[in-house]
VMD Tcl script that builds the backbone (N, CA, C; Angstrom):
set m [mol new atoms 279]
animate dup $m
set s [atomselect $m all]
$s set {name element resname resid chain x y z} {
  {N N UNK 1 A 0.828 -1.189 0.000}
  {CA C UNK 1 A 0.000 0.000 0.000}
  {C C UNK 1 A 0.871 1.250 0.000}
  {N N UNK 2 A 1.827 0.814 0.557}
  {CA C UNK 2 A 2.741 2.527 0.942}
  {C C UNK 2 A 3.606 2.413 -0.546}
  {N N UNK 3 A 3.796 1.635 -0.956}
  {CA C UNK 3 A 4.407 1.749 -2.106}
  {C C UNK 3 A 4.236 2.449 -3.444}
  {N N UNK 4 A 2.238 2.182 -3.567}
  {CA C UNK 4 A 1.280 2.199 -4.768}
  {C C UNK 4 A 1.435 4.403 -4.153}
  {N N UNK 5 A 1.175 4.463 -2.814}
  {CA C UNK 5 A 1.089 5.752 -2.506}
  {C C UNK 5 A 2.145 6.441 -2.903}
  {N N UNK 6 A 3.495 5.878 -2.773}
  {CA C UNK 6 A 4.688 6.631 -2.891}
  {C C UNK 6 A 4.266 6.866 -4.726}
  {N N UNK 7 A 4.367 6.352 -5.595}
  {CA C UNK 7 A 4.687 5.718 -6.367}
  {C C UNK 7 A 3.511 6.645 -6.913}
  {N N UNK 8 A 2.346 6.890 -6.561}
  {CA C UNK 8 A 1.728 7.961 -7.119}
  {C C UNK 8 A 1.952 9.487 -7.036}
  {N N UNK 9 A 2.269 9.536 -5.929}
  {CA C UNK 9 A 2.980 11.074 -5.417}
  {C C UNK 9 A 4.528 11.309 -6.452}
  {N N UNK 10 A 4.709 10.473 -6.500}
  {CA C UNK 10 A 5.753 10.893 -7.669}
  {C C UNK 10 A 5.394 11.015 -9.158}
  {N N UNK 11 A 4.563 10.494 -9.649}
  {CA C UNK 11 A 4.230 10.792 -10.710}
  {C C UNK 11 A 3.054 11.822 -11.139}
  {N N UNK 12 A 2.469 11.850 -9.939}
  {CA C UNK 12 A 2.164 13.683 -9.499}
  {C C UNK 12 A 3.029 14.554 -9.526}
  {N N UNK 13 A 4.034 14.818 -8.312}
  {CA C UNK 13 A 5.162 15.444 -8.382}
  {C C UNK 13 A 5.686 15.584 -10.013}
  {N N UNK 14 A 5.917 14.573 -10.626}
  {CA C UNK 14 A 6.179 15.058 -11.805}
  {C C UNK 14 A 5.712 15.633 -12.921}
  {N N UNK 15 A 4.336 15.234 -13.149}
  {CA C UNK 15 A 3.871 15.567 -14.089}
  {C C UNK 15 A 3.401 17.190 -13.952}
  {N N UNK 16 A 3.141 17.493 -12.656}
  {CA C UNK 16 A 3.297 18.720 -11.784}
  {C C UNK 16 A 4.350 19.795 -12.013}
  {N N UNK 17 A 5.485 18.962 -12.232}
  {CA C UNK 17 A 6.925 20.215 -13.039}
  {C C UNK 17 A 7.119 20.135 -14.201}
  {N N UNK 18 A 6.341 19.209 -14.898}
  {CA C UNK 18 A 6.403 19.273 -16.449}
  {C C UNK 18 A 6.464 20.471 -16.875}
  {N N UNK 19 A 5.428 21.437 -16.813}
  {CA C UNK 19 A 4.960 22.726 -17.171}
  {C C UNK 19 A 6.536 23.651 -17.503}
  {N N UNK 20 A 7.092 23.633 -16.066}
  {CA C UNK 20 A 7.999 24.138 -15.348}
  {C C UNK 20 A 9.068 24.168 -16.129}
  {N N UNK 21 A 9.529 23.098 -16.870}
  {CA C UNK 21 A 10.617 22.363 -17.910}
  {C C UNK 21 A 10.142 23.388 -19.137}
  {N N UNK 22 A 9.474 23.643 -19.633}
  {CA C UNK 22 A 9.152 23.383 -20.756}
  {C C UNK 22 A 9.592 24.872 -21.168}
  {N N UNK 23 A 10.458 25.175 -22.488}
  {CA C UNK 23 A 10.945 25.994 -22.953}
  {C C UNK 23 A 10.223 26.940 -24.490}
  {N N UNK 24 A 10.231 27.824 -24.303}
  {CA C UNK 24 A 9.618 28.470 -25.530}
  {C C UNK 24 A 10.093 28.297 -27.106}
  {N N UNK 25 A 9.082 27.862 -27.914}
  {CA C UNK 25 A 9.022 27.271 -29.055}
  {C C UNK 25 A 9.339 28.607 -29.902}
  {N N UNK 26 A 10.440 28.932 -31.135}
  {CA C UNK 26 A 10.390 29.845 -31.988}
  {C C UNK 26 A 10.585 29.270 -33.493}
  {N N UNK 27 A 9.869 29.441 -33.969}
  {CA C UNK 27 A 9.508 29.173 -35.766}
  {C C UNK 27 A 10.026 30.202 -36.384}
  {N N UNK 28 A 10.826 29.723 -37.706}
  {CA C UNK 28 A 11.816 31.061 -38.299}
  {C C UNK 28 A 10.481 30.923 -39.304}
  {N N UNK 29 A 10.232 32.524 -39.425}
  {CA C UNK 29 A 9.432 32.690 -40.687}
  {C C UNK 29 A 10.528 33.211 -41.925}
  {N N UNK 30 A 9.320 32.595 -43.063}
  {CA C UNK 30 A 9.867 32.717 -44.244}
  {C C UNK 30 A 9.588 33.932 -45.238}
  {N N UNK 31 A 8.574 34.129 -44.512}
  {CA C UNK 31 A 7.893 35.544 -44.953}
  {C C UNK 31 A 8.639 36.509 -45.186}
  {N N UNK 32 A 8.224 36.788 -46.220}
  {CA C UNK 32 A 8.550 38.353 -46.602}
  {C C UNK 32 A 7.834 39.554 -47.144}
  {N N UNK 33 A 7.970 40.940 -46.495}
  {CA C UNK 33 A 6.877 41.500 -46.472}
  {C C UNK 33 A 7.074 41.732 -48.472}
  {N N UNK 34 A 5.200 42.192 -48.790}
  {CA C UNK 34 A 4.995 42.344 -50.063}
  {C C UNK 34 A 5.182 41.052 -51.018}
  {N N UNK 35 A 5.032 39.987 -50.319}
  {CA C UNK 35 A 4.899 39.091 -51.789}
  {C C UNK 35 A 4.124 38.212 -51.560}
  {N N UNK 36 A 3.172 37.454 -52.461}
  {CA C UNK 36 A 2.552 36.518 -52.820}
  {C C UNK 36 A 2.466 35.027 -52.875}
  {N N UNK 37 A 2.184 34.399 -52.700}
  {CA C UNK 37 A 2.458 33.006 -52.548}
  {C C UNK 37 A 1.071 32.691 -53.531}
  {N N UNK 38 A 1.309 31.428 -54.166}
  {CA C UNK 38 A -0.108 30.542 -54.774}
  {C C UNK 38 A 0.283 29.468 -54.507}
  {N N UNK 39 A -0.907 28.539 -53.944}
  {CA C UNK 39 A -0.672 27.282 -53.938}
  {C C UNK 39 A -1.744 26.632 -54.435}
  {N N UNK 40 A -1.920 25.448 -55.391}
  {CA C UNK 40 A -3.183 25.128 -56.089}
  {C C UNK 40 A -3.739 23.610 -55.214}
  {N N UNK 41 A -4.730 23.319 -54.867}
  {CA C UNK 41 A -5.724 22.913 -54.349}
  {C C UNK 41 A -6.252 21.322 -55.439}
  {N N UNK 42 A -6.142 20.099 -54.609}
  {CA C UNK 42 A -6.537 19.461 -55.150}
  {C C UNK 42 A -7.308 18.776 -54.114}
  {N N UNK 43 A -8.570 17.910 -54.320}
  {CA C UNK 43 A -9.277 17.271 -52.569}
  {C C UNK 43 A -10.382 16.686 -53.752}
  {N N UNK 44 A -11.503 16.168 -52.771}
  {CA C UNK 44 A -12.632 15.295 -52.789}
  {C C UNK 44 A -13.305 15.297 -51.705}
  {N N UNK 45 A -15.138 15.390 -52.040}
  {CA C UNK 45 A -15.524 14.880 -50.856}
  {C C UNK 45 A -16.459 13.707 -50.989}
  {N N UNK 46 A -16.869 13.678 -49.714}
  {CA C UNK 46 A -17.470 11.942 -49.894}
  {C C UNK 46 A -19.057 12.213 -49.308}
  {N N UNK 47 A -19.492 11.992 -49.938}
  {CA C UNK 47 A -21.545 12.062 -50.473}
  {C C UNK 47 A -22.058 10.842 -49.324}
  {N N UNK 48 A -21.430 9.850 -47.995}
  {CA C UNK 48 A -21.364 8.745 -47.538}
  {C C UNK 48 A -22.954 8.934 -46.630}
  {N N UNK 49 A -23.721 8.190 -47.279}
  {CA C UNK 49 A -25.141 8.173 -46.689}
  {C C UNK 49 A -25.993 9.580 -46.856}
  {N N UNK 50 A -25.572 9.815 -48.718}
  {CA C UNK 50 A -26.486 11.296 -48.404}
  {C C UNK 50 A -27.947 10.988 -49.006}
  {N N UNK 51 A -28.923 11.255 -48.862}
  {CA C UNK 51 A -30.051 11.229 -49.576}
  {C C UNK 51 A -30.340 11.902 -50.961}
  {N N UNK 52 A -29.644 12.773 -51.044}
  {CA C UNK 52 A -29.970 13.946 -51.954}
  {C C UNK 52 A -28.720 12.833 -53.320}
  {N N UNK 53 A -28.291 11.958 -52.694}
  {CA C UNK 53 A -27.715 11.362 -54.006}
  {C C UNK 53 A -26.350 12.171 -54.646}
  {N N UNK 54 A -25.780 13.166 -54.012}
  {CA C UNK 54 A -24.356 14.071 -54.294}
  {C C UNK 54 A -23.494 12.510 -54.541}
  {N N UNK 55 A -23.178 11.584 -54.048}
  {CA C UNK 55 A -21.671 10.798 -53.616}
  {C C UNK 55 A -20.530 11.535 -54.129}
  {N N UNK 56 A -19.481 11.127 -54.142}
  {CA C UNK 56 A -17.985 11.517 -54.498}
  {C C UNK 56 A -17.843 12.965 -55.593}
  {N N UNK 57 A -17.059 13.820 -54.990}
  {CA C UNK 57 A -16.722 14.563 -55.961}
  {C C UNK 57 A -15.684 14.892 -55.807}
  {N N UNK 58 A -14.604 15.725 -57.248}
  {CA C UNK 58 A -13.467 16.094 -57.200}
  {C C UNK 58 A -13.429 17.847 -57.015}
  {N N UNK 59 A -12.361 17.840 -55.956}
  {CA C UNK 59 A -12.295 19.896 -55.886}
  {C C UNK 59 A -10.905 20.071 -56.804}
  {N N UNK 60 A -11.417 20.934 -57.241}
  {CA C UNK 60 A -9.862 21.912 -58.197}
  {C C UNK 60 A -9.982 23.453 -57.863}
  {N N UNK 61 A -9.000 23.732 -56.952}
  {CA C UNK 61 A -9.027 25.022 -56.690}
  {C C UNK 61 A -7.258 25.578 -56.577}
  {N N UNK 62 A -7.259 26.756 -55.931}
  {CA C UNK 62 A -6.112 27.640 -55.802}
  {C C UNK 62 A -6.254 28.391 -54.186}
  {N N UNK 63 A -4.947 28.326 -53.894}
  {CA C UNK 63 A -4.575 29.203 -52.720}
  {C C UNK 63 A -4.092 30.288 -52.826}
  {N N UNK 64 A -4.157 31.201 -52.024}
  {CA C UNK 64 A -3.303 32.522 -52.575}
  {C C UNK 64 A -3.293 33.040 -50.942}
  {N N UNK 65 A -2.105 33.910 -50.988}
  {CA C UNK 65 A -1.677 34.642 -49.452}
  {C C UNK 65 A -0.808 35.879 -49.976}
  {N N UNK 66 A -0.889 36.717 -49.378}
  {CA C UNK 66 A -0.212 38.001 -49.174}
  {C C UNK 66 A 0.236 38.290 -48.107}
  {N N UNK 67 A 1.807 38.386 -47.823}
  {CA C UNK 67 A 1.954 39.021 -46.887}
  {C C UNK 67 A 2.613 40.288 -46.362}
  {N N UNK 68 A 1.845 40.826 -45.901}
  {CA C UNK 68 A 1.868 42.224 -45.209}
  {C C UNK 68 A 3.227 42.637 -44.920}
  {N N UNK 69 A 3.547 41.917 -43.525}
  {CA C UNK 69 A 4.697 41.925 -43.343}
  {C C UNK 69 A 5.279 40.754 -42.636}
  {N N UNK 70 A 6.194 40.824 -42.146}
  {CA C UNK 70 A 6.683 39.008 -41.824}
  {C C UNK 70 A 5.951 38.413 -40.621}
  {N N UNK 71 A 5.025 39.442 -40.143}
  {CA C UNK 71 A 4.487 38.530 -39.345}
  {C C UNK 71 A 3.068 38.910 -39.515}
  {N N UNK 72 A 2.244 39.353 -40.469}
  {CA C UNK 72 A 1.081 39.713 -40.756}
  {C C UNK 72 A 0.619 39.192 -42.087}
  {N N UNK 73 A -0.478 38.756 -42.394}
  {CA C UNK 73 A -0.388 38.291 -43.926}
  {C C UNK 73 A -2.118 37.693 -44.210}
  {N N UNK 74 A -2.185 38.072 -45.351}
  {CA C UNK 74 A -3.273 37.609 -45.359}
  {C C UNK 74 A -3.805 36.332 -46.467}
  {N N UNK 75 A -4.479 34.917 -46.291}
  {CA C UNK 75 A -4.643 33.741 -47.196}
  {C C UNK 75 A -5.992 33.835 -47.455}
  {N N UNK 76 A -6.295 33.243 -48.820}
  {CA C UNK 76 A -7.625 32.881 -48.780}
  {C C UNK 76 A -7.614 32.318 -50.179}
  {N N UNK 77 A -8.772 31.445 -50.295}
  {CA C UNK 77 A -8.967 29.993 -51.794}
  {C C UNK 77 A -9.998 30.279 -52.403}
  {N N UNK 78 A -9.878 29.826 -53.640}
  {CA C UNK 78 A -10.955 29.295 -54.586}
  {C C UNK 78 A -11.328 27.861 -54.929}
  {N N UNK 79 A -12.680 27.618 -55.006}
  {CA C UNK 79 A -12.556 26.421 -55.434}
  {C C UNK 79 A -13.450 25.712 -56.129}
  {N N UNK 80 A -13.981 25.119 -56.885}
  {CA C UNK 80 A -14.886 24.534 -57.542}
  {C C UNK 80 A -14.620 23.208 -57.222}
  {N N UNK 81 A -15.976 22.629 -56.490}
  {CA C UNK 81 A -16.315 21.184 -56.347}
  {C C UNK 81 A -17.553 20.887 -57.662}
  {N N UNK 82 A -16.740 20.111 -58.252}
  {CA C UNK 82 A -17.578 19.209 -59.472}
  {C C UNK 82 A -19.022 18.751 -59.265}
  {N N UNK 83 A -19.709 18.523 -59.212}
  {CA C UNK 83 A -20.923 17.660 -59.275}
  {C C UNK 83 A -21.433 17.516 -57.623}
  {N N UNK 84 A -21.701 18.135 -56.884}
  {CA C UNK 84 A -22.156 18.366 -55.676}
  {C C UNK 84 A -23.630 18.022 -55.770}
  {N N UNK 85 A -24.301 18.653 -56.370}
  {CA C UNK 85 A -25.655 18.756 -56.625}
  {C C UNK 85 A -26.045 18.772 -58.073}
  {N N UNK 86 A -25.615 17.862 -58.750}
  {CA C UNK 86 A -26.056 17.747 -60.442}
  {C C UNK 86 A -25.413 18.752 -61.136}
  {N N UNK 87 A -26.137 19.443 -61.847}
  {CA C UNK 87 A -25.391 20.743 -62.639}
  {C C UNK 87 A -26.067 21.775 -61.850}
  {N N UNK 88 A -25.946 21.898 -60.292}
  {CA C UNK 88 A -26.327 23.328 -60.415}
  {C C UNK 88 A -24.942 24.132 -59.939}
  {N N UNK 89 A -24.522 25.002 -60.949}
  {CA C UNK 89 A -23.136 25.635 -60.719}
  {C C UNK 89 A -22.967 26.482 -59.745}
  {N N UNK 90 A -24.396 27.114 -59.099}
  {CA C UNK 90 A -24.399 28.028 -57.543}
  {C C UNK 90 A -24.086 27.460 -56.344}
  {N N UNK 91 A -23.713 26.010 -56.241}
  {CA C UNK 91 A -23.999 25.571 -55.538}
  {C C UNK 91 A -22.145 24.651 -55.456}
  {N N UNK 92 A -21.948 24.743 -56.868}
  {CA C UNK 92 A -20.435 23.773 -57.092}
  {C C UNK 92 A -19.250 24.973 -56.549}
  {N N UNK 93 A -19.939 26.031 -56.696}
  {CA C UNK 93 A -18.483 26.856 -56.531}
  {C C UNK 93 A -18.738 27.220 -55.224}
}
mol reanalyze $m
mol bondsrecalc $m
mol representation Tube
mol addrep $m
């Protein structure tokens, strides 16, 4: 019994100074202010038990980001999913 007790108090105790250990994380950015990035977009989604009859489709889109400055920036996509809902195209993009 005194053992299971010890034996928990220590792994209290420790997990207790984990926090304590733990050193600050720094990520080198690559950023640079004023330029552009594109990245193009490929995916699928899966229609799995739909009623409306969508199943599988393919996305083809594009990424794009601007950034401000090296630590400000702004992303955002395009994308067209294929056949979501038959041909209605308000609904694919």
């Amino acid at each position: 019994m005194r053992s299971v007790l010890s034996t928990r108090l220590f792994f209290t105790v420790v997990v207790a100074a984990l926090p304590l250990a733990a050193s600050p994380a720094a990520a080198q950015s690559i950023a640079e202010p004023g330029t552009w990035s594109v990245t193009p977009l490929l995916g699928s989604s899966m229609g799995i038990d739909d009623d409306a009859g969508a199943g599988n489709s393919v996305l083809l889109g594009v990424g794009f980001g601007y950034d401000l400055t090296s630590n400000i920036g702004f992303e955002g996509e395009l994308g067209h999913l294929f056949d979501v809902s038959g041909n209605n195209q308000n609904i694919d993009w």
